[in-house]
C-alpha positions in Angstrom: 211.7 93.8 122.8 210.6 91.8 120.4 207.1 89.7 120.0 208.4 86.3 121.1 210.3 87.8 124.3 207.7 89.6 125.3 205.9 86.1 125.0 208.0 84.2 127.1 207.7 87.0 129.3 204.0 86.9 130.0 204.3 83.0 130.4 206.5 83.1 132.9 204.6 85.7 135.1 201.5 83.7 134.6 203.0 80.7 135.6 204.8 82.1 138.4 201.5 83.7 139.8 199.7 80.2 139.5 202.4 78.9 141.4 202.1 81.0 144.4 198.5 80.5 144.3 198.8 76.7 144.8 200.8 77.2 147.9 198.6 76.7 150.4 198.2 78.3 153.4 200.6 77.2 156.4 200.1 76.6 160.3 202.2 76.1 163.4 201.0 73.2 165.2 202.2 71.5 168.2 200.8 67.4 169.1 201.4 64.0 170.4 201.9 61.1 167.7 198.9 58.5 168.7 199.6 55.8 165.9 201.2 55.6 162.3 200.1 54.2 159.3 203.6 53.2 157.5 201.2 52.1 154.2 199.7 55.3 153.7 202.0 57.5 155.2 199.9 59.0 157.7 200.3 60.0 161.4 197.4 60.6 163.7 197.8 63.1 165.9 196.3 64.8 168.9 197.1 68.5 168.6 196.1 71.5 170.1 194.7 74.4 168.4 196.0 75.1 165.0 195.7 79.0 164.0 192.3 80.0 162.8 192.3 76.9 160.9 191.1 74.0 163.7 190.7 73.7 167.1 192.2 71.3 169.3 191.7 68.0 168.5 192.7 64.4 167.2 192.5 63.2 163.5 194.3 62.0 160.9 198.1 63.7 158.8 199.4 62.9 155.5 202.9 63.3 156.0 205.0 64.9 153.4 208.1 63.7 152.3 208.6 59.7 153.4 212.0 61.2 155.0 209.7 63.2 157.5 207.6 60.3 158.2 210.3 58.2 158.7 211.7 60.3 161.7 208.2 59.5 163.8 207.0 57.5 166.7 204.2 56.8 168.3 204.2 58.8 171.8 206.5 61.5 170.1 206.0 65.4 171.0 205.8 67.0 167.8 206.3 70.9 166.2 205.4 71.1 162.3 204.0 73.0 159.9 200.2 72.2 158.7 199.9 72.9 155.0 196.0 73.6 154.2 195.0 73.7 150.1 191.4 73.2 150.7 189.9 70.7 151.0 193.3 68.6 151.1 196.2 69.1 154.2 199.3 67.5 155.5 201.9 67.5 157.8 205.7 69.0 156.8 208.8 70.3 158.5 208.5 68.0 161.6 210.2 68.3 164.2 210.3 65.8 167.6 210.7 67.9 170.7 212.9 66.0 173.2 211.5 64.4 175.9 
């Protein structure tokens, strides 16, 4: 192997080992949509406890992508996936749980 392989090589592993560093850790959580913030993107939510990460309460979601935003309401009965990179979290994979 020559020197500029073996280059690329150790770029790519350093890179890929940032990446999965970044990731952030992820939660079930299970809550109620109270309002919606269209401007911001943000749903506030009253959800129950949330791993070992928070206990139940109500407070405030970025929501991540627009397309999962888009599908909320308020008064909807939510499942998603809480995505923690400290000190920053948001809402993904949402799902509205039929009423």
């Amino acid at each position: 192997m020559n020197r500029r392989t073996a280059l690329l090589l150790v770029l790519a592993l350093a890179l890929a080992a940032c990446g999965s560093k970044d990731a952030g850790k992820r939660y079930f959580m299970t809550g109620t949509i109270k309002s919606l913030d269209p401007t911001m993107k943000v749903a506030t939510v009253d959800a129950g406890k949330i791993g070992d990460w928070m206990d139940a309460m109500t407070m405030d979601y970025q929501v991540k992508p627009d397309a999962e935003f888009a599908k909320l309401h308020v008064g909807d009965k939510i499942n998603a996936t809480v995505v923690v990179k400290d000190p920053t979290y948001y809402i993904t994979d949402v799902s509205v749980v039929q009423k």
